[in-house]
PyMOL Python script that loads the backbone (N, CA, C, O; Angstrom):
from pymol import cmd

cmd.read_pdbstr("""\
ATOM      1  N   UNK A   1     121.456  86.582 102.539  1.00  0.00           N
ATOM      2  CA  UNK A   1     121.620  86.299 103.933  1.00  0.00           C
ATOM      3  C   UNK A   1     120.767  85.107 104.347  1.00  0.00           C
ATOM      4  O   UNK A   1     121.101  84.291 105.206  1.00  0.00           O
ATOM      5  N   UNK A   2     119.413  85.084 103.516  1.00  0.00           N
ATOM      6  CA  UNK A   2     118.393  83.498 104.317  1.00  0.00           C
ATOM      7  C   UNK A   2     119.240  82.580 103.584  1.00  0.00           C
ATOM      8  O   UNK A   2     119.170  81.589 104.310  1.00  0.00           O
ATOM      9  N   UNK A   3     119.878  82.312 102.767  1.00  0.00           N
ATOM     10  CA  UNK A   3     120.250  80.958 102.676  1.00  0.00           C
ATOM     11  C   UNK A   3     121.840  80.758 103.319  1.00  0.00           C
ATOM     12  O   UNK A   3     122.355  79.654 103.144  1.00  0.00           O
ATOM     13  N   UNK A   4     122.564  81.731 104.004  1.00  0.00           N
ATOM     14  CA  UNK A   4     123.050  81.813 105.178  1.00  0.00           C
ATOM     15  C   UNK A   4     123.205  81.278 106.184  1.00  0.00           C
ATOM     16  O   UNK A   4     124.116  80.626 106.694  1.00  0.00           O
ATOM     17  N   UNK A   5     121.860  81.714 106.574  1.00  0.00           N
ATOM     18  CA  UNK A   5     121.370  80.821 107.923  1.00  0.00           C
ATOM     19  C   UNK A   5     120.239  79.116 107.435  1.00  0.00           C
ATOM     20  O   UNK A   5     119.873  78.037 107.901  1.00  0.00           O
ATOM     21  N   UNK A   6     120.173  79.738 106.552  1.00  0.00           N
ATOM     22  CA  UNK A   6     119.557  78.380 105.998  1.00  0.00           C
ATOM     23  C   UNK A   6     120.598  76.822 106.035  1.00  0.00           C
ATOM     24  O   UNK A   6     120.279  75.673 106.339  1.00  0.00           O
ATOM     25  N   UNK A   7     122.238  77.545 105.479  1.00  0.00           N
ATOM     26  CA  UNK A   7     122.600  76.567 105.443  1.00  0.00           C
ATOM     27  C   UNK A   7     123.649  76.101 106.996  1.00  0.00           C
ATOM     28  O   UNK A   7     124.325  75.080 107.116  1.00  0.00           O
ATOM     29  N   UNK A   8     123.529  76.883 107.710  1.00  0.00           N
ATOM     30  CA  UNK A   8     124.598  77.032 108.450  1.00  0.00           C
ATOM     31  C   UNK A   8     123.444  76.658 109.919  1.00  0.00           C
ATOM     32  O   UNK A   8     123.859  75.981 110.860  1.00  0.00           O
ATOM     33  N   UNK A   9     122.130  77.174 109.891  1.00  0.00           N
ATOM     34  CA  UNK A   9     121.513  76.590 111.180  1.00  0.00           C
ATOM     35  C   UNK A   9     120.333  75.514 110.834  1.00  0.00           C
ATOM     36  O   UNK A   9     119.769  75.076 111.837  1.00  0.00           O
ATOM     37  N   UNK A  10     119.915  75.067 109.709  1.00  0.00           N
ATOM     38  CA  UNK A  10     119.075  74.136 108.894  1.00  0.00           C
ATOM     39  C   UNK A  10     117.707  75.062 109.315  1.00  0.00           C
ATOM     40  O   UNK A  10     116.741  74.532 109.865  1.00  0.00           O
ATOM     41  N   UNK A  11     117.751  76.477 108.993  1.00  0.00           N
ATOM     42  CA  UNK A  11     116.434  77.667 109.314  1.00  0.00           C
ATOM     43  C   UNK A  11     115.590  77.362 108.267  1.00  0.00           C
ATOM     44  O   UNK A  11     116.097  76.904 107.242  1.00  0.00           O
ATOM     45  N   UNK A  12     114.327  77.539 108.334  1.00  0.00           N
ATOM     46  CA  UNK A  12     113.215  77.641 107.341  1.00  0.00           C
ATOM     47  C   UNK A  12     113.620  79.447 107.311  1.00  0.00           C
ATOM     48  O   UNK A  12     113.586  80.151 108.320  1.00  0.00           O
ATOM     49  N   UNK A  13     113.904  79.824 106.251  1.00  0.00           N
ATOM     50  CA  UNK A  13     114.122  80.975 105.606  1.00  0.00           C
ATOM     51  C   UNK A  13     113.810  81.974 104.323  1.00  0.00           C
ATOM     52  O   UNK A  13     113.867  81.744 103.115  1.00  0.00           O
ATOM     53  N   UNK A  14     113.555  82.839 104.850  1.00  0.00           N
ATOM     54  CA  UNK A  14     112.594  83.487 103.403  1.00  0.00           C
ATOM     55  C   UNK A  14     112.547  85.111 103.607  1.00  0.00           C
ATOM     56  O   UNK A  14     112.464  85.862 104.578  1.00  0.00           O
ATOM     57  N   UNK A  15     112.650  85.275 102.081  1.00  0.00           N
ATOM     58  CA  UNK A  15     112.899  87.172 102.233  1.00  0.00           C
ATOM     59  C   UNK A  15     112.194  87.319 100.952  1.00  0.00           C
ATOM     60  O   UNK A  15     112.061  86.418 100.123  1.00  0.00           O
ATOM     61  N   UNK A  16     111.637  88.831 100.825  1.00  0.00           N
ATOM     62  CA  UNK A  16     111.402  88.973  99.974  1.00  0.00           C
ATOM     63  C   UNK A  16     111.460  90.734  99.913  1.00  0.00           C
ATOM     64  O   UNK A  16     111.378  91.269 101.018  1.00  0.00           O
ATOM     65  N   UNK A  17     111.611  91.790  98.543  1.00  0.00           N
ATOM     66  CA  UNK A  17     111.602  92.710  98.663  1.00  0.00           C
ATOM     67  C   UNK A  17     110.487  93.747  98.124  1.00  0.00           C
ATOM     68  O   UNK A  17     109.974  93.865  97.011  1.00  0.00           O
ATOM     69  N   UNK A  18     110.292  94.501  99.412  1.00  0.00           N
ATOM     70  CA  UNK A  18     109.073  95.253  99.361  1.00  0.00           C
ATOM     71  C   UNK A  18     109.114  96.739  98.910  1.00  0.00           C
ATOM     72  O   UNK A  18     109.906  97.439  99.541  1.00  0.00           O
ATOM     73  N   UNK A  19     108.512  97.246  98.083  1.00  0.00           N
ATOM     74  CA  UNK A  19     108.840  98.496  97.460  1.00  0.00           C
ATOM     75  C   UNK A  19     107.467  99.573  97.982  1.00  0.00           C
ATOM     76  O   UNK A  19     106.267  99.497  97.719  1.00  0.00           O
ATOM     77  N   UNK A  20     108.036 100.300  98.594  1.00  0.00           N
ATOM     78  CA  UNK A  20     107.143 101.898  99.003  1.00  0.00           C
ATOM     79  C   UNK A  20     106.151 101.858  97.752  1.00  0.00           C
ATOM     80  O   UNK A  20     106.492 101.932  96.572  1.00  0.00           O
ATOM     81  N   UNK A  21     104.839 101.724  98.257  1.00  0.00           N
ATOM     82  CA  UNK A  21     103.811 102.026  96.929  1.00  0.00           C
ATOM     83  C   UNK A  21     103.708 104.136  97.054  1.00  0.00           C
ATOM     84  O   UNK A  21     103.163 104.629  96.066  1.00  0.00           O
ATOM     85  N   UNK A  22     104.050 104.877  97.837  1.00  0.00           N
ATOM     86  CA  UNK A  22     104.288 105.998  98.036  1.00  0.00           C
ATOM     87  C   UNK A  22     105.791 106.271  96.978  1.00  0.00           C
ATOM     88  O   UNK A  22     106.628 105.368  96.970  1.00  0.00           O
ATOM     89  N   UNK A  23     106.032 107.494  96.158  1.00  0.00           N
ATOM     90  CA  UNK A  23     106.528 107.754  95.438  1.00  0.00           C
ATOM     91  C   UNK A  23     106.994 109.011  94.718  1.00  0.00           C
ATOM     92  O   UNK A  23     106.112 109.328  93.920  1.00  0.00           O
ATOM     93  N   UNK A  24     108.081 109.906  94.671  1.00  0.00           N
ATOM     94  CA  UNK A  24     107.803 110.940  94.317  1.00  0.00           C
ATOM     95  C   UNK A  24     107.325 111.192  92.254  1.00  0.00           C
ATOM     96  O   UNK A  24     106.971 112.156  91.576  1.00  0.00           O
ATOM     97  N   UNK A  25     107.600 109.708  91.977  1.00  0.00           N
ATOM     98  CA  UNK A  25     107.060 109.522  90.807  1.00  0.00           C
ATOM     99  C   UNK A  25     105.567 109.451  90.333  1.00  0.00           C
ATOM    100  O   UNK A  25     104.902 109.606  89.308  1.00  0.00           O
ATOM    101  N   UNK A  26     105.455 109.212  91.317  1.00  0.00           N
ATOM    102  CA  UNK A  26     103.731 108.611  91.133  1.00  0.00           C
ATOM    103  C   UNK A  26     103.027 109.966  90.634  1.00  0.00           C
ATOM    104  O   UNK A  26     103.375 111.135  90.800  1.00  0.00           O
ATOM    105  N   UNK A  27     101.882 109.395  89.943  1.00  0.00           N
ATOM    106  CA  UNK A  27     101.147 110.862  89.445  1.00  0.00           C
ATOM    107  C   UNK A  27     100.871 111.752  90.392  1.00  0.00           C
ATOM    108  O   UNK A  27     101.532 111.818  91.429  1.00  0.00           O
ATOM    109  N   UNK A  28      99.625 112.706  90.062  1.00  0.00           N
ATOM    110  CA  UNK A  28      99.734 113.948  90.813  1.00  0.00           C
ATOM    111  C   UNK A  28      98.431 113.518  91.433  1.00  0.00           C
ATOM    112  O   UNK A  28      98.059 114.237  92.359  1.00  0.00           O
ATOM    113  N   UNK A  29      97.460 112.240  91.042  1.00  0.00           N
ATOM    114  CA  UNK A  29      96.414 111.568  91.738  1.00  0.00           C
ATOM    115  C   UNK A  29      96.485 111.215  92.921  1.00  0.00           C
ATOM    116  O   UNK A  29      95.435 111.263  93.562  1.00  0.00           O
ATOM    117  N   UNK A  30      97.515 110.826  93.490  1.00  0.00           N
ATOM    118  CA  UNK A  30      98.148 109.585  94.424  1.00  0.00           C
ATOM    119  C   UNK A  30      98.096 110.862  95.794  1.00  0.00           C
ATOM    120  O   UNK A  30      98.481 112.029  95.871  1.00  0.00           O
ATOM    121  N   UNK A  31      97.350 109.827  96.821  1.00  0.00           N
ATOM    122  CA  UNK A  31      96.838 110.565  98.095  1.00  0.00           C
ATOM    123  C   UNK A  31      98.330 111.519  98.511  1.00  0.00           C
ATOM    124  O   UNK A  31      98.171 112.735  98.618  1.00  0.00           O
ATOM    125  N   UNK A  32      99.512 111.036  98.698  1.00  0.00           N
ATOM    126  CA  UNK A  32     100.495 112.078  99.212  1.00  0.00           C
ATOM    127  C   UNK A  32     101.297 113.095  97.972  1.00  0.00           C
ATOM    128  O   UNK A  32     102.030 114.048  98.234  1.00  0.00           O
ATOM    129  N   UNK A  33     101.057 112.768  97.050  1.00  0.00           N
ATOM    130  CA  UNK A  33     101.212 114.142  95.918  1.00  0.00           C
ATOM    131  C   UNK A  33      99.867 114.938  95.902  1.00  0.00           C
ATOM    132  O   UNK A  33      99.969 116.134  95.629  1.00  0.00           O
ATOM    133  N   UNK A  34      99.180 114.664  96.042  1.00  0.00           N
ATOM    134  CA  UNK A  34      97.944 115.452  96.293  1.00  0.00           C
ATOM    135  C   UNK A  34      97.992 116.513  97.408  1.00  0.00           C
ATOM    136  O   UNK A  34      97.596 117.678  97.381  1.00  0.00           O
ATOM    137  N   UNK A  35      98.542 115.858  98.333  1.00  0.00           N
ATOM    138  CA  UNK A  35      98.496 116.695  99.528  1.00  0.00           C
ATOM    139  C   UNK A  35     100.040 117.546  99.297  1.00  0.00           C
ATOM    140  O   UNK A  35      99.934 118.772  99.316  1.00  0.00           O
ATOM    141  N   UNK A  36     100.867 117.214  99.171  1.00  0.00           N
ATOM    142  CA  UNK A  36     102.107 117.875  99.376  1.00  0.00           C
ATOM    143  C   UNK A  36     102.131 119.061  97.819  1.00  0.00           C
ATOM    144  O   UNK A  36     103.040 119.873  97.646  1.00  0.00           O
ATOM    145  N   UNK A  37     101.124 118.918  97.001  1.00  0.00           N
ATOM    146  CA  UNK A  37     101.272 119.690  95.739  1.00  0.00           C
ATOM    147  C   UNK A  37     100.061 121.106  96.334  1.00  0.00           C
ATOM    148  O   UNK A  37     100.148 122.259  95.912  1.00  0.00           O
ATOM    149  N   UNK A  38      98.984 120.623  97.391  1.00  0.00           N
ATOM    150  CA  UNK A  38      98.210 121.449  97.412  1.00  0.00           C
ATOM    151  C   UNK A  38      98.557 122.333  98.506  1.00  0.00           C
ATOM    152  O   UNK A  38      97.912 123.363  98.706  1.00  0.00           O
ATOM    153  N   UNK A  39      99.845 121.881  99.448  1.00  0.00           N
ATOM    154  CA  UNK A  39     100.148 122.608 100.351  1.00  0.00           C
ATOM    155  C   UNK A  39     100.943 123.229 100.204  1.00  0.00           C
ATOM    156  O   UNK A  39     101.216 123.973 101.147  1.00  0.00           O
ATOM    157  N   UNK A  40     101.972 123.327  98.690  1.00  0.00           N
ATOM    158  CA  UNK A  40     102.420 123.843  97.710  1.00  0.00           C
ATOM    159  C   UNK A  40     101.718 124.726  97.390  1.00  0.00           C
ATOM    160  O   UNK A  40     102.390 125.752  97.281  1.00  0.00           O
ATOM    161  N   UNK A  41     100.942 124.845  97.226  1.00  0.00           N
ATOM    162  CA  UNK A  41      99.793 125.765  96.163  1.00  0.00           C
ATOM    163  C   UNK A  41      99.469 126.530  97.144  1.00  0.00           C
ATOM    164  O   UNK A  41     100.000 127.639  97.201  1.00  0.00           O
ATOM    165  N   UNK A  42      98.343 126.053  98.344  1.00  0.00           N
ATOM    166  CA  UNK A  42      98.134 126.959  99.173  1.00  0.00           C
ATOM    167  C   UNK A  42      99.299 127.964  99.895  1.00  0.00           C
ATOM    168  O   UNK A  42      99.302 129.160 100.184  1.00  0.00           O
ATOM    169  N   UNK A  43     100.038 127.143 100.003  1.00  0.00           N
ATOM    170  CA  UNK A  43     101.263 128.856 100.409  1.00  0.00           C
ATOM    171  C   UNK A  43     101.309 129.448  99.685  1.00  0.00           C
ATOM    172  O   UNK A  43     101.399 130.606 100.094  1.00  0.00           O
ATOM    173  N   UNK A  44     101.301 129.357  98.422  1.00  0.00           N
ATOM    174  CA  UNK A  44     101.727 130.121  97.429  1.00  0.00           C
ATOM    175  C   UNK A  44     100.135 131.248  96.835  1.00  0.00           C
ATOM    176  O   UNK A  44      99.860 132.077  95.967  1.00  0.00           O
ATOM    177  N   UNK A  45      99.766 130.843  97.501  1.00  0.00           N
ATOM    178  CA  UNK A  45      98.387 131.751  97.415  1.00  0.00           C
ATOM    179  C   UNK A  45      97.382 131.343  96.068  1.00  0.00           C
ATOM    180  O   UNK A  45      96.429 131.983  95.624  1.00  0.00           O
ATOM    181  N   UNK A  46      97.836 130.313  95.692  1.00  0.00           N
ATOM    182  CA  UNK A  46      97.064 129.988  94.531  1.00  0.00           C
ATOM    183  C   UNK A  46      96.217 128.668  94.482  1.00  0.00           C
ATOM    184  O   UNK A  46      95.777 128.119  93.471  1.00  0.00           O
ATOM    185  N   UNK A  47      96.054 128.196  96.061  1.00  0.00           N
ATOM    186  CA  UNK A  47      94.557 127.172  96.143  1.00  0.00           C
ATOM    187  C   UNK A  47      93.712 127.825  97.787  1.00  0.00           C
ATOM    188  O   UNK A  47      94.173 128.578  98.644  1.00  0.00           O
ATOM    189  N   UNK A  48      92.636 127.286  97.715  1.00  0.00           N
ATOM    190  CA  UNK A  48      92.752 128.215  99.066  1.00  0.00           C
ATOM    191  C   UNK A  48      91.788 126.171  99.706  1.00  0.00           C
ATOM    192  O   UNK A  48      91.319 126.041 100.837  1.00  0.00           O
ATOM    193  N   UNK A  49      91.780 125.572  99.163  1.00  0.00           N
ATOM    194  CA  UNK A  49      91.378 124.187  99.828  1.00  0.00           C
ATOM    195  C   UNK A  49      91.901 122.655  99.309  1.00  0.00           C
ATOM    196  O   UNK A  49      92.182 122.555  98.115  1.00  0.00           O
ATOM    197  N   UNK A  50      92.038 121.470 100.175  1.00  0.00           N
ATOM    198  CA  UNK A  50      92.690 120.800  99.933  1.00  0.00           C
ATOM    199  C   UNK A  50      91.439 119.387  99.576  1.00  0.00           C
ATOM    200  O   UNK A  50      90.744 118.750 100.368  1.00  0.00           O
ATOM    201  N   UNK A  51      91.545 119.301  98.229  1.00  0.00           N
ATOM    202  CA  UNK A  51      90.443 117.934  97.457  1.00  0.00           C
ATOM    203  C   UNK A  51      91.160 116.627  96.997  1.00  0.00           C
ATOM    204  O   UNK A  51      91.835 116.364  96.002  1.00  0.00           O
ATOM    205  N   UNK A  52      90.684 115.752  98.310  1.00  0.00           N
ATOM    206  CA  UNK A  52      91.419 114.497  98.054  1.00  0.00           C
ATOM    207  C   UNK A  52      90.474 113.745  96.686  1.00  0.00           C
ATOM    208  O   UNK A  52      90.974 113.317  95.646  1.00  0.00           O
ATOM    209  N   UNK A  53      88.968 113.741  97.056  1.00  0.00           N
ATOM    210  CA  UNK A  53      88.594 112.803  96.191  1.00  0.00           C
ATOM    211  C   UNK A  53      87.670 112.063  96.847  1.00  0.00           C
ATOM    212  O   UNK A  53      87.030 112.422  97.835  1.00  0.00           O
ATOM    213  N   UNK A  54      87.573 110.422  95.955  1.00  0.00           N
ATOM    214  CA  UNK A  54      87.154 109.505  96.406  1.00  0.00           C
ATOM    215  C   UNK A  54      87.878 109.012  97.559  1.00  0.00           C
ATOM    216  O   UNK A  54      89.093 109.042  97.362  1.00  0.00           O
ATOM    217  N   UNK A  55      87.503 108.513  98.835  1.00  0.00           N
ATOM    218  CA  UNK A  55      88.489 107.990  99.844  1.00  0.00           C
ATOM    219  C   UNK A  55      88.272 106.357 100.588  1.00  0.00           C
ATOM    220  O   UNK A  55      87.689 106.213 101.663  1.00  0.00           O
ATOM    221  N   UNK A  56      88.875 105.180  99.769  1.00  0.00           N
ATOM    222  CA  UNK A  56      88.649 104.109 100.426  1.00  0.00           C
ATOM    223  C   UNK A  56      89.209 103.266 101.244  1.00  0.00           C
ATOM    224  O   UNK A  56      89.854 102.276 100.899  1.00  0.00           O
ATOM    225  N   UNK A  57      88.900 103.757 102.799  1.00  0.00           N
ATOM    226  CA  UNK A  57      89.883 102.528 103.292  1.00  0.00           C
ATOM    227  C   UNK A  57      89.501 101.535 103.481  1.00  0.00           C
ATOM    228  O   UNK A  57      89.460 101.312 104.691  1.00  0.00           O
ATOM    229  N   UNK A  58      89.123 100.635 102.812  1.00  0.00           N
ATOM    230  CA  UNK A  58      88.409  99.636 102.914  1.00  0.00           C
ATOM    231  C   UNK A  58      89.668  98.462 103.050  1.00  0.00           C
ATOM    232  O   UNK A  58      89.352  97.369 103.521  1.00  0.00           O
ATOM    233  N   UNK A  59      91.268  98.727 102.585  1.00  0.00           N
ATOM    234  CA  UNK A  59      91.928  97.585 102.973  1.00  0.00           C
ATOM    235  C   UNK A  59      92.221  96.988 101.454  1.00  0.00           C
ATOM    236  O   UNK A  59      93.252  96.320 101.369  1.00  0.00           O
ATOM    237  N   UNK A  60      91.353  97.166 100.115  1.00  0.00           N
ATOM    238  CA  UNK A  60      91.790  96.750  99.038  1.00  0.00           C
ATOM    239  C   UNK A  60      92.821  97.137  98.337  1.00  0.00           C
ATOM    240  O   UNK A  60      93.268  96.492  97.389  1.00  0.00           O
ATOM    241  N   UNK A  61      93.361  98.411  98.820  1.00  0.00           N
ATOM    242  CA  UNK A  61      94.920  98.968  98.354  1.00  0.00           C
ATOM    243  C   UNK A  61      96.681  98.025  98.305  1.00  0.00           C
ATOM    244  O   UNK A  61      96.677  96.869  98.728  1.00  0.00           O
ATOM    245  N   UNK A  62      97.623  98.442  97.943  1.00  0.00           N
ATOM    246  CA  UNK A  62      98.555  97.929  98.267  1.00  0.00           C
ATOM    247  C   UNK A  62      98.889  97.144  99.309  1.00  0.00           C
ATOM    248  O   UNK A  62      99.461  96.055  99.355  1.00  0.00           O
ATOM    249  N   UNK A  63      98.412  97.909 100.205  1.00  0.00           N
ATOM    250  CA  UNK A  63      98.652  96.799 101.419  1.00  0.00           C
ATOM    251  C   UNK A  63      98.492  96.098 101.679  1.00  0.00           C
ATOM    252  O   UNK A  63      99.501  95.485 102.028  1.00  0.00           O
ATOM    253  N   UNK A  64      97.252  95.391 101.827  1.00  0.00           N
ATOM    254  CA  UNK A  64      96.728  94.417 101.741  1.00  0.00           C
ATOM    255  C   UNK A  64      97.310  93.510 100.509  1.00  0.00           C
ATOM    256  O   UNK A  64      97.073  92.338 100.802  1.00  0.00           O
ATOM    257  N   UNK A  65      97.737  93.559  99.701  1.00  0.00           N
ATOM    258  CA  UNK A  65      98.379  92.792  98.748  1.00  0.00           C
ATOM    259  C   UNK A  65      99.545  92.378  99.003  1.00  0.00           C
ATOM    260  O   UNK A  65      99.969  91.225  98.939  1.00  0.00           O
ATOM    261  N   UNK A  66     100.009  93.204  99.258  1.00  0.00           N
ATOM    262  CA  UNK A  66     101.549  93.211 100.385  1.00  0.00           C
ATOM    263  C   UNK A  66     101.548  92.179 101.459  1.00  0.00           C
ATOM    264  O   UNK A  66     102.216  91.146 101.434  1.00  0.00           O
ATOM    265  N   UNK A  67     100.743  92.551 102.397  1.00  0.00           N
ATOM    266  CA  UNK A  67     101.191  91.276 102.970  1.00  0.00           C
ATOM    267  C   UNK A  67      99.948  90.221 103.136  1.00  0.00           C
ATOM    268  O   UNK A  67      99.718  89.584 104.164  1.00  0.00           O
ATOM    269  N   UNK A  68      99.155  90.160 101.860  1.00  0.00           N
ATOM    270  CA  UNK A  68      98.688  88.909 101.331  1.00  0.00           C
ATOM    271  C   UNK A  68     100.267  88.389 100.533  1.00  0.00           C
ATOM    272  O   UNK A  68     100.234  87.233 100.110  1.00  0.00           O
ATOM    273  N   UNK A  69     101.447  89.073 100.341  1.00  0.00           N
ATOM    274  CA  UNK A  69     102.067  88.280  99.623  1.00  0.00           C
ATOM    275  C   UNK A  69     102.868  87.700 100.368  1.00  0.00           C
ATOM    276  O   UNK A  69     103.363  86.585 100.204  1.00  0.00           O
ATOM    277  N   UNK A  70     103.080  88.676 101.498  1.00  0.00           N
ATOM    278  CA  UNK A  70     104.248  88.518 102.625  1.00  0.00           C
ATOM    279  C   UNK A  70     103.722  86.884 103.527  1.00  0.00           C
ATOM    280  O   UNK A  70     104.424  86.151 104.223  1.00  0.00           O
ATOM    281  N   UNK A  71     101.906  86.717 103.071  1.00  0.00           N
ATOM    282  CA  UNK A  71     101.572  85.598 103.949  1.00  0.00           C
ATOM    283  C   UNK A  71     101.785  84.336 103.152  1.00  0.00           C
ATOM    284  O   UNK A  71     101.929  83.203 103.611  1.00  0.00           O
ATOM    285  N   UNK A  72     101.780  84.834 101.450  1.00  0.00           N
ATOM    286  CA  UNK A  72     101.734  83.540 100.670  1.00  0.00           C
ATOM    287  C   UNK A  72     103.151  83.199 100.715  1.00  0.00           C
ATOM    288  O   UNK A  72     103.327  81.981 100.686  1.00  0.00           O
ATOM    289  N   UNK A  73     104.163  83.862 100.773  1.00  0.00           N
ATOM    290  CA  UNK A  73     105.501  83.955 100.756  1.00  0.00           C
ATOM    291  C   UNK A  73     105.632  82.496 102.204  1.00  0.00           C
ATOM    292  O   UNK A  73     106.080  81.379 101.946  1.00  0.00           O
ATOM    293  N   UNK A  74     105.157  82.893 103.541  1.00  0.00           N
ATOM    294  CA  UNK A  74     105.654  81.982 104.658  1.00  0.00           C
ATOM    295  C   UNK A  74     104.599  80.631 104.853  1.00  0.00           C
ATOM    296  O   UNK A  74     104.640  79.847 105.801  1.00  0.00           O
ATOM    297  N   UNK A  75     103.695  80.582 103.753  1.00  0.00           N
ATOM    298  CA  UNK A  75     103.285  79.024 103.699  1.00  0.00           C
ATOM    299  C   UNK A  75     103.474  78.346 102.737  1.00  0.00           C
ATOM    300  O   UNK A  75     102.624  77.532 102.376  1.00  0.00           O
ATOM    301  N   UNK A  76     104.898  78.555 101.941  1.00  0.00           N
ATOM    302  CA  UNK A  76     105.648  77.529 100.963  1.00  0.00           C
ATOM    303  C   UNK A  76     106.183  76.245 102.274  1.00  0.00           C
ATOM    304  O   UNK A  76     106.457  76.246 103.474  1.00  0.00           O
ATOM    305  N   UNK A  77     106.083  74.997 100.839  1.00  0.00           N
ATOM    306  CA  UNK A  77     106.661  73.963 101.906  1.00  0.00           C
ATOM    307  C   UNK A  77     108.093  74.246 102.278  1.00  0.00           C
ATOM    308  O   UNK A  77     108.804  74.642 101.354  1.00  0.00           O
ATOM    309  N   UNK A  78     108.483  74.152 103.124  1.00  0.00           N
ATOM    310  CA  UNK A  78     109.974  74.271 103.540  1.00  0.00           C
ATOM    311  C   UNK A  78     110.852  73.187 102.724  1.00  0.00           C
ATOM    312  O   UNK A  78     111.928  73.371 102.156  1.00  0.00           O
ATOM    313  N   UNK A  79     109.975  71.830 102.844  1.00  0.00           N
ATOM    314  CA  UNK A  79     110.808  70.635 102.066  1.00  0.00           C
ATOM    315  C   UNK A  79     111.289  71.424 100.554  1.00  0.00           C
ATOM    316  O   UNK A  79     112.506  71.509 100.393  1.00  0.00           O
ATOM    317  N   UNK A  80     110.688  71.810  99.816  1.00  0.00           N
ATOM    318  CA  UNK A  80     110.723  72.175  98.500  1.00  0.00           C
ATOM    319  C   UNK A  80     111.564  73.523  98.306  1.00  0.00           C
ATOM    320  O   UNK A  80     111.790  73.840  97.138  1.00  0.00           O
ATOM    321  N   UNK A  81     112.078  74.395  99.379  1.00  0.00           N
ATOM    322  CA  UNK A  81     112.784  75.778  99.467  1.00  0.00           C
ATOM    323  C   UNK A  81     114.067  74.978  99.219  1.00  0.00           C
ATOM    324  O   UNK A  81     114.298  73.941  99.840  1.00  0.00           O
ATOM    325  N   UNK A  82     114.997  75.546  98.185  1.00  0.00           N
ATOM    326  CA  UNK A  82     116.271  75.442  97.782  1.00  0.00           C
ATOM    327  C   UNK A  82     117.440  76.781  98.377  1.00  0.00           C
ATOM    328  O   UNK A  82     118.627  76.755  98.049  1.00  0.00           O
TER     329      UNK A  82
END
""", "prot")
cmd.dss("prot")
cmd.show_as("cartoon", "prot")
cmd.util.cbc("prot")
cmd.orient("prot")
């Protein structure tokens, strides 16, 4: 679709695709299998508390990578976009 409008309105245009770092694949480490396995457990009468761990939001996670990419992505030269 950006080279679409790229060619049809002379748009500076750019996409890129972003994938859920959340997962029902992801190990059993990962902050929302953790929680959804222990709230599993606790109904089932076989945890009686919920242990995340280490907890950093400090911003160095996916996200921040994400749209450090989403920012490197919109300061390409436009001259040079094909």
């Amino acid at each position: 679709m950006c080279i679409n409008y790229r060619e049809a309105y002379g748009m500076f245009t750019c996409n890129g695709i972003l994938f859920n770092h959340e997962s029902a694949v992801r190990g059993e480490t990962f902050v929302s299998r953790k929680i959804t396995r222990a709230v599993g457990r606790i109904k089932a009468g076989l945890q009686d508390v919920l242990y995340l761990g280490t907890w950093m939001p400090n911003g160095t996670g996916p996200r921040q990578r994400l749209c450090e990419a989403q920012w490197l992505i919109l300061q390409q030269d436009r001259r040079t976009i094909t």
